[in-house]
VEXDREN-674862 format. One record per residue (C-alpha): y negated, x negated, z negated; residue in one letter. Coordinates in steps of 0.2 Angstrom, whole numbers, padded with zeros to 4 digits, always signed. Example, Ala and Ser with C-alpha at 12.3 -4.5 7.8 and 13.67 -1.06 7.14 Angstrom:
// residues 2
+0022-0062-0039A+0005-0068-0036S
This chain:
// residues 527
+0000+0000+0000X-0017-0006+0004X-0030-0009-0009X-0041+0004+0002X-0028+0016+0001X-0029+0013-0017X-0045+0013-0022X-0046+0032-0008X-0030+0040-0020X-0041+0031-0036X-0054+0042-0033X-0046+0058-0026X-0034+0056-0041X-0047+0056-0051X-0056+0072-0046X-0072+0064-0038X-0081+0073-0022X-0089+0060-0011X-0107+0067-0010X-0110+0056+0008X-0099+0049+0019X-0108+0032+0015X-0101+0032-0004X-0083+0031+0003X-0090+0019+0016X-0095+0007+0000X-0078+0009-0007X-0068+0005+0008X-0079-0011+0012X-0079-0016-0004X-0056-0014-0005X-0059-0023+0012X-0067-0036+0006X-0054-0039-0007X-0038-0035-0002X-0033-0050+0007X-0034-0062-0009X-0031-0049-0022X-0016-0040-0020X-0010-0044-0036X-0023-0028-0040X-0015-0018-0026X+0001-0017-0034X-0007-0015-0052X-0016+0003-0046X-0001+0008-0035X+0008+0006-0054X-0005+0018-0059X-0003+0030-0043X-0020+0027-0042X-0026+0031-0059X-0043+0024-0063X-0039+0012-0080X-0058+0008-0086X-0068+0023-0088X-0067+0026-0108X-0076+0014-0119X-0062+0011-0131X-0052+0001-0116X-0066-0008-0110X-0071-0015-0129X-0054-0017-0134X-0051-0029-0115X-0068-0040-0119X-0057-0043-0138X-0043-0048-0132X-0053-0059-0115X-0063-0066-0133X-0047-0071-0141X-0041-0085-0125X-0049-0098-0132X-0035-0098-0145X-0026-0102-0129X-0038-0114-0125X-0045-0105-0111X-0064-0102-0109X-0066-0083-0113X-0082-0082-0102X-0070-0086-0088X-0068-0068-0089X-0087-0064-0093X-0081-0052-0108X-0097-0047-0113X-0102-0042-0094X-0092-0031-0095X-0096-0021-0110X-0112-0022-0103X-0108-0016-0087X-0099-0001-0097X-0111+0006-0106X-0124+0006-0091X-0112+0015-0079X-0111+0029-0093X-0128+0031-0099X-0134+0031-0079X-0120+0042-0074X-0118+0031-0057X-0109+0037-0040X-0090+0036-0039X-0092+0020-0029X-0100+0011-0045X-0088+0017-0055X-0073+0011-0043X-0084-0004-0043X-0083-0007-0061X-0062-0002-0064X-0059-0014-0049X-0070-0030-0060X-0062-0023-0077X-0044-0026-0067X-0047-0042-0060X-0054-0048-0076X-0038-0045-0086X-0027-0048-0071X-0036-0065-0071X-0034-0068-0089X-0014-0063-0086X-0014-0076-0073X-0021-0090-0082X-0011-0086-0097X+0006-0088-0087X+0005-0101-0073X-0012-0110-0080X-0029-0109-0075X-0028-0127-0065X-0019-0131-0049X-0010-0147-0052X-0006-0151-0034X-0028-0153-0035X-0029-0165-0047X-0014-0173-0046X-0007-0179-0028X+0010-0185-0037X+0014-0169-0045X+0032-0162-0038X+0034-0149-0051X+0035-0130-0045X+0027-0117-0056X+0041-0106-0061X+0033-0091-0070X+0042-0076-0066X+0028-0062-0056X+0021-0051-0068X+0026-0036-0072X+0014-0024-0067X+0019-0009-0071X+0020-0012-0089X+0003-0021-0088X-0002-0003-0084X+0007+0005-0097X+0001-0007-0112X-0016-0001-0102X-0014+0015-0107X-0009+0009-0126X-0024-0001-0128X-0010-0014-0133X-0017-0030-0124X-0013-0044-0134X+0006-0038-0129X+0001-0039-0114X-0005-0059-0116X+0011-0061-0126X+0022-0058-0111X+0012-0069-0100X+0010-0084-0111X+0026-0096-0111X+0040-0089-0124X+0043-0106-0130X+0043-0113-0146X+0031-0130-0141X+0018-0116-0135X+0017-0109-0152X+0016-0123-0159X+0003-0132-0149X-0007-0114-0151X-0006-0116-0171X-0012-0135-0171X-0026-0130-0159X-0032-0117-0172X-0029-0129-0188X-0039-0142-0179X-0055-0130-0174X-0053-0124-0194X-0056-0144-0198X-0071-0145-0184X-0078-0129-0192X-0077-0138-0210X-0086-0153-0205X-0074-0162-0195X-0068-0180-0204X-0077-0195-0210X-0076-0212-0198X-0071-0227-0204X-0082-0241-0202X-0078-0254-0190X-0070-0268-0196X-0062-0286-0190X-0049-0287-0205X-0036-0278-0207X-0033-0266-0221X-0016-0269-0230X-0007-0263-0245X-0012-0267-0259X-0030-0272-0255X-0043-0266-0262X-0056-0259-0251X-0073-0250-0249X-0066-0240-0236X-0049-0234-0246X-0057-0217-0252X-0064-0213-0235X-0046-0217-0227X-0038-0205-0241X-0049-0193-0237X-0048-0193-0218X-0029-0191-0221X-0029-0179-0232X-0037-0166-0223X-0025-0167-0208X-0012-0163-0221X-0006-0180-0220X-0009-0183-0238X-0007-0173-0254X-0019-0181-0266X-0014-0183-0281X-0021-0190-0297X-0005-0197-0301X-0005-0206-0285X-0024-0215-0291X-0020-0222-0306X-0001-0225-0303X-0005-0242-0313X-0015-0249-0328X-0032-0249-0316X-0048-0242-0323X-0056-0226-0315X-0068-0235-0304X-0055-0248-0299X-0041-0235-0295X-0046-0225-0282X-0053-0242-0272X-0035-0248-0271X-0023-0245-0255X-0008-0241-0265X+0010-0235-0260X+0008-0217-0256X-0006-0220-0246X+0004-0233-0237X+0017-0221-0234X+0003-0208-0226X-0004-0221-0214X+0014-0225-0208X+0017-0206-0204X+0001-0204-0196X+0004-0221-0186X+0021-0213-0181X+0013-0199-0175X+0002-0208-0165X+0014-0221-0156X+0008-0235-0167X+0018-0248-0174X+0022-0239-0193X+0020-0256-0203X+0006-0247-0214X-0006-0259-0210X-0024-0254-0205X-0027-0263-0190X-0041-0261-0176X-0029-0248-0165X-0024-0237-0182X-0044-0237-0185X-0047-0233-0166X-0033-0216-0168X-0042-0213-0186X-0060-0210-0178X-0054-0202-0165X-0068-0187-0167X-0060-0169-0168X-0067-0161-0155X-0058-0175-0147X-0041-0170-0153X-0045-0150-0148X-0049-0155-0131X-0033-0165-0131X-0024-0150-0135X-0032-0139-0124X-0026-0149-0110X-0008-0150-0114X-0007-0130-0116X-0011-0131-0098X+0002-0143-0095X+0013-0131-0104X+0007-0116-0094X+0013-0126-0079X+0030-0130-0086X+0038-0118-0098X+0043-0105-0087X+0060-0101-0082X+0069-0120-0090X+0085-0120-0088X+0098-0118-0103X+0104-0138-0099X+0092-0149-0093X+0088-0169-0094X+0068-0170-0098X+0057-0184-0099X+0042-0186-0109X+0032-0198-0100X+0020-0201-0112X+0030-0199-0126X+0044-0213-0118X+0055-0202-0123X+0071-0193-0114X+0079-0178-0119X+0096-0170-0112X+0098-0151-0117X+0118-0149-0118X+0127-0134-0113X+0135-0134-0130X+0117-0133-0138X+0116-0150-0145X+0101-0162-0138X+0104-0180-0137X+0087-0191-0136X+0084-0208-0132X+0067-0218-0130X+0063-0225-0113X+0053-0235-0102X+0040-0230-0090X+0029-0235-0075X+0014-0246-0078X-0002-0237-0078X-0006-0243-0059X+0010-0240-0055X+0014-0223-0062X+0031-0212-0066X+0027-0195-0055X+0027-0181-0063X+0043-0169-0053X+0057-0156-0055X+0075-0159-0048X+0090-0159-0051X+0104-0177-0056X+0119-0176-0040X+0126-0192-0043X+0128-0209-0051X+0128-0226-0045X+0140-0238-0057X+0139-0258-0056X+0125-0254-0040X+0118-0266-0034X+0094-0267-0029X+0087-0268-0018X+0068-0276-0020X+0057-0261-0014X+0042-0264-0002X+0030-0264-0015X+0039-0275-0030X+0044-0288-0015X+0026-0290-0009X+0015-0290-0026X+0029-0297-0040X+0042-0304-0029X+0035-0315-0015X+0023-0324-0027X+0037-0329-0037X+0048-0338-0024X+0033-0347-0016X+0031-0357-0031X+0050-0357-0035X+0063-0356-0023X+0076-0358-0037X+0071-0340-0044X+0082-0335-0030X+0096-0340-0037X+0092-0336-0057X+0091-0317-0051X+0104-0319-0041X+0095-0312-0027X+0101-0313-0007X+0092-0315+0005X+0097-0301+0020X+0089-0299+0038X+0082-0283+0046X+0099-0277+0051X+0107-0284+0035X+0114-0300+0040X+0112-0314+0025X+0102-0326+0028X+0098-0346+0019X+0084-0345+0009X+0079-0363+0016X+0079-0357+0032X+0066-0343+0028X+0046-0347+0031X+0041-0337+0015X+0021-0338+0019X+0025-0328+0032X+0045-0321+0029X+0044-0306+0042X+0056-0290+0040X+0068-0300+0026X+0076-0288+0011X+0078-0296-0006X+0094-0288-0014X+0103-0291-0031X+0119-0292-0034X+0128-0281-0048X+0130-0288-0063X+0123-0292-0082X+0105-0298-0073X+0105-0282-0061X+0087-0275-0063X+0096-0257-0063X+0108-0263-0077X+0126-0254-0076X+0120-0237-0073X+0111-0226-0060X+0106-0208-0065X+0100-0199-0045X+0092-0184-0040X+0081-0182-0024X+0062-0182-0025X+0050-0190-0014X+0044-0204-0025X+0061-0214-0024X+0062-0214-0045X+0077-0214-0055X+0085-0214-0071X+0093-0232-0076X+0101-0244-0086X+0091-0262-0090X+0097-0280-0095X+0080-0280-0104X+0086-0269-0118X+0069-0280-0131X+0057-0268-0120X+0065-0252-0132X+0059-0261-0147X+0040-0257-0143X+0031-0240-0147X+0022-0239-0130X+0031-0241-0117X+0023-0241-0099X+0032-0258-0093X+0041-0250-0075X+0039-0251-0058X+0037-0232-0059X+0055-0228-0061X+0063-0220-0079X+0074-0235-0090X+0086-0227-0102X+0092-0236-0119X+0109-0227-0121X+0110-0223-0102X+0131-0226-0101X+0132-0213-0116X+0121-0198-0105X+0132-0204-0091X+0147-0198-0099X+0138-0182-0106X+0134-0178-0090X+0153-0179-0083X+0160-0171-0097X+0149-0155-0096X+0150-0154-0078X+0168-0158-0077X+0169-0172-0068X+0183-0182-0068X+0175-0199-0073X+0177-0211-0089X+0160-0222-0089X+0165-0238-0097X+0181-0240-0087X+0174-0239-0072X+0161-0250-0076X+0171-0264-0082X+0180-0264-0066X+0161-0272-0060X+0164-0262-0042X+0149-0253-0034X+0153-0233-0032X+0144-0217-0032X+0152-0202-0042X+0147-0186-0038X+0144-0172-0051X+0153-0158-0049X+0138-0149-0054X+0118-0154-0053X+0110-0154-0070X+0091-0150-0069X+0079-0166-0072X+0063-0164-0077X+0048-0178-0079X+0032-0171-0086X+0018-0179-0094X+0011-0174-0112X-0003-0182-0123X+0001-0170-0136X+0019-0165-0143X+0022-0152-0159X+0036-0163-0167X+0051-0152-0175X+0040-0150-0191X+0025-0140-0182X+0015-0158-0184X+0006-0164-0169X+0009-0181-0159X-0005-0188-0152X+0000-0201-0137X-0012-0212-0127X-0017-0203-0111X-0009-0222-0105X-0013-0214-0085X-0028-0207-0090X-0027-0191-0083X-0031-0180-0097X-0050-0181-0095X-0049-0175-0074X-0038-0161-0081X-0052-0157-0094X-0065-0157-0083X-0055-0145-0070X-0052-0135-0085X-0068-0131-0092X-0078-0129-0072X-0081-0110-0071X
C-alpha cells in the first residue's frame, strides 16, 4: 500500500470532508514526497487501517517522555525534537487547522518515534561511514509494526523502546554504568590528581593519598573505612596521608579494569586513567551502546567472539559453558578489522607465507642487512610460479616477483594451529611461537591478524562440538601440513569495544588503541 493511499484512507477513516480539492492535493504531495524513503511509515498506518495515532494530547506528551528518556540510551533526545512536538500539538488544537495540518502533524509524530525505534535497534550511526573496514551486518530483526501500533494505542511506549533495544545482558549493563556515571558528573564529578614524575607506592606517604582515596571511592571502587586509616599506631594527621593495603588493593582493581599492569603502584599511565574527566568516561559509554546497537541482534547460541580492544577471545559452547583466552591483536597502523563469519576449517603444522605488506615494510629490510635471517626463520626463497630459488642468487635491492615462505615448525610465525573463516581482510585466528607477548596487558603487537594463547585447546572444542572426527595433538605431532574441515561452521565474530560491563556489572575502560571512538562520537552527536 502506498503512503498516499494511506494518508487518503487516514483521513476518510477518520471522518474528515475535504473542503477543496487543494487540501487533498497537499496531502498527496506531501505522502509523495515521502514515500519513497519512508515506508517504514507506510506499513505502520496500513497496521492502523489507516487510523490517525496523534490527535489526543495524552499520546503526544506521553511520546516527547519517552523521546526525553534516550539519552539514557545515550541517544540525543532532540534528535527527535520532543518538545516540537508538544508544541506543534497544542497549536493544531487551539487553531483548529485543516485535515491536511493535521495529517501533517500524525505523519511528524510517526516518524519521530519510528526514528527513535530505529536508532534504538540497529544504532543511530552507519558503520560502513566511518569505518571502511567494517564487515559486520546489522542483524536486527524488522520491527514489528503492528504491535508498535497497538502499544500506540496503550500509551505503553517505553515497551515499545524495550523491544527495540538489544535484549542482552552487556546492553543493560552498559545502560546502568552510563546512568551511575552521569549521577557522579551531576555530584561534581572527581577530584584530579596532580601531575607528578614519582611514582606513588605502598606504603608512602603522600599529599595526594586522600585525593586518590577519594577519587576511588566514589566510583565504588573503595569502601572507606575508618578502620582502613588508622590500621596502625599512626596519629590522626599522619594516618590518612599513608598509601596503606586496602587502598593498594583498590588501585589494583581499578588498574585491572583499565588494562593496566595491577602492581598497585601509582605510576604516570594509572594517573593518566585516574584524571580521566567523567564526561569523558560518559561519552565513552555512549559510543559503545552504539557499537552494541550494531552488534547484539540476532548472536547465535555458539559463537567464537573477539574483543579487539579487550585482547580477549571468547567461544560460546553449545553445551553453555564459555571458554576465554587473552589474545593478540594488530598494531594500531596495521589494524584487526572489525567482521562477521563463520570458522570452515583448520590448518595443522601449516606452513606462511610472508604477505605483500610484511615482506616489503618488515621483511626486505631485514635480509638486506642480513642474509643469514633467512636461514634463522627458516624462510625459502620461491619464484613467481613457486620454484625455490638460492637466496645468493637473488638481487634483493631490487628482488622482483619472489615469495618468502616458512616452513612448519616450532619458529612458524602461525605456530601449530590455524583457525579460517572467509572475509576480505585475509585475518585469521592462530597459534604463535611468541607465547612472552600473552604476558602484557595491551596487546596490539600483530600484523592485523588474531594470535590465540590456548589455540590447540579451541581447536579441539571446536571438533568435538561439531563432530568432527579430529584429535588435535595427534595430528599435530605428526608435524604434516593438512586442512580439516568442520563438519559444521561455528560463527566468528571480531568487534571492537572501549567499554566492557565485566560479570559483576563494573565497567572496563580499554584504550581506544585505533582511536576510533572520537569519529564515532562525533557522527553520534551531528544532528
Amino acid at each position: 500500500m502506498t503512503l498516499v493511499l494511506v494518508v487518503g484512507m487516514m483521513l476518510s477513516m477518520s471522518g474528515w470532508a475535504f473542503a477543496e480539492e487543494g487540501e487533498a492535493a497537499v496531502v498527496v504531495a506531501l505522502a509523495e514526497r515521502l514515500a519513497e524513503e519512508e515506508a517504514a511509515l507506510q506499513d505502520f498506518y496500513a497496521a492502523r487501517e489507516g487510523r490517525l495515532a496523534w490527535q489526543e494530547a495524552e499520546a503526544v506528551t506521553g511520546l516527547a517522555a519517552a523521546l526525553r528518556s534516550l539519552e539514557a540510551d545515550g541517544l540525543n533526545p532532540q534528535d527527535y525534537r520532543p518538545d516540537a512536538l508538544v508544541a506543534g500539538h497544542r497549536q493544531m488544537r487551539a487553531e483548529e487547522q485543516t485535515p491536511a495540518a493535521r495529517a501533517r502533524f500524525d505523519l511528524q509524530a510517526s516518524r519521530a518515534l519510528l526514528t527513535a525505534l530505529r536508532h534504538l535497534q540497529r544504532g543511530k550511526v552507519d558503520p560502513h561511514r566511518i569505518d571502511p573496514d567494517w564487515e559486520v551486518p546489522i542483524d536486527a530483526p524488522p520491527l514489528d509494526l503492528a504491535a508498535v501500533s497497538r502499544v500506540v494505542d496503550a500509551r505503553r511506549f517505553e515497551r515499545a523502546f524495550a523491544q527495540a533495544r538489544p535484549s542482552a545482558v552487556p546492553y543493560e549493563r552498559l545502560r546502568a554504568g552510563l546512568a551511575r556515571y552521569r549521577h557522579i558528573e551531576r555530584q561534581g564529578g572527581w577530584p584530579r590528581l596532580p601531575a607528578r614524575q614519582q611514582s606513588l607506592r605502598p606504603g608512602d606517604l603522600h599529599d595526594d593519598v586522600p585525593l586518590l582515596r577519594e577519587r576511588l571511592a566514589i566510583i565504588g571502587e573503595l569502601e572507606v573505612m575508618v578502620a582502613d586509616l588508622f590500621a596502625g599506631d599512626e596519629s590522626a594527621d599522619v594516618a590518612p596521608r599513608r598509601y596503606n593495603d586496602a587502598l593498594v588493593a583498590a588501585v589494583k582493581r581499578f588498574q585491572r579494569r583499565h588494562l593496566l599492569e595491577p602492581d598497585g603502584i601509582v605510576g604516570p599511565r594509572t594517573r593518566e586513567a585516574l584524571n580521566v574527566p567523567v564526561d569523558e568516561r560518559i561519552a565513552q559509554i555512549r559510543v559503545n551502546l552504539e557499537r552494541a546497537r550494531w552488534l547484539l541482534h540476532g548472536l547465535p547460541d555458539s559463537f567464537v567472539l573477539v574483543d579487539i580492544a579487550g585482547y580477549r577471545i571468547s567461544y560460546f559452547r553449545p553445551d553453555g559453558g564459555v571458554w576465554r583466552s587473552r589474545i593478540v591483536v594488530g598494531r594500531p597502523y596495521r589494524r584487526t578489522p572489525s567482521l562477521r563469519s563463520a570458522i570452515t576449517h583448520l590448518t595443522l603444522n601449516p606452513t606462511w607465507t610472508v604477505p605483500p605488506t610484511i615482506l616489503r615494510e618488515d621483511v626486505l629490510p631485514k635480509v638486506r642487512r642480513d642474509l643469514g635471517y633467512l636461514w634463522r626463520e627458516d624462510l625459502m626463497v620461491l619464484g613467481p610460479s613457486g620454484q625455490r630459488l638460492d637466496p645468493r642468487e637473488v638481487d634483493w635491492s631490487r628482488p622482483g616477483n619472489i615469495m618468502l615462505r616458512q616452513r612448519p615448525g616450532p619458529q612458524n610465525a602461525l605456530g601449530r594451529v590455524v583457525l579460517r573463516f572467509p572475509n576480505d581482510h585475509l585475518v585469521y585466528l592462530h597459534d604463535t611461537p611468541a607465547q612472552g607477548l600473552f604476558a602484557s596487558e595491551q596487546r596490539a603487537f600483530s600484523s592485523g591478524c588474531i594470535r590465540v594463547q590456548g589455540v590447540l585447546e579451541l581447536a579441539q572444542h571446536l571438533f568435538d562440538d561439531t563432530g568432527t572426527p579430529a584429535h588435535v595433538a595427534s595430528l599435530v605431532a605428526e608435524g604434516t601440513t593438512r586442512n580439516i574441515h568442520l563438519e559444521r561452521p561455528v560463527p566468528v565474530i571480531l568487534h571492537y569495544w572501549t567499554v566492557h560491563p565485566g560479570e559483576d556489572g563494573e565497567l572496563v575502560f580499554r584504550p581506544d588503541v585505533y582511536l576510533r571512538d572520537a569519529t564515532l562520537l562525533s557522527a553520534l552527536d551531528r544532528p
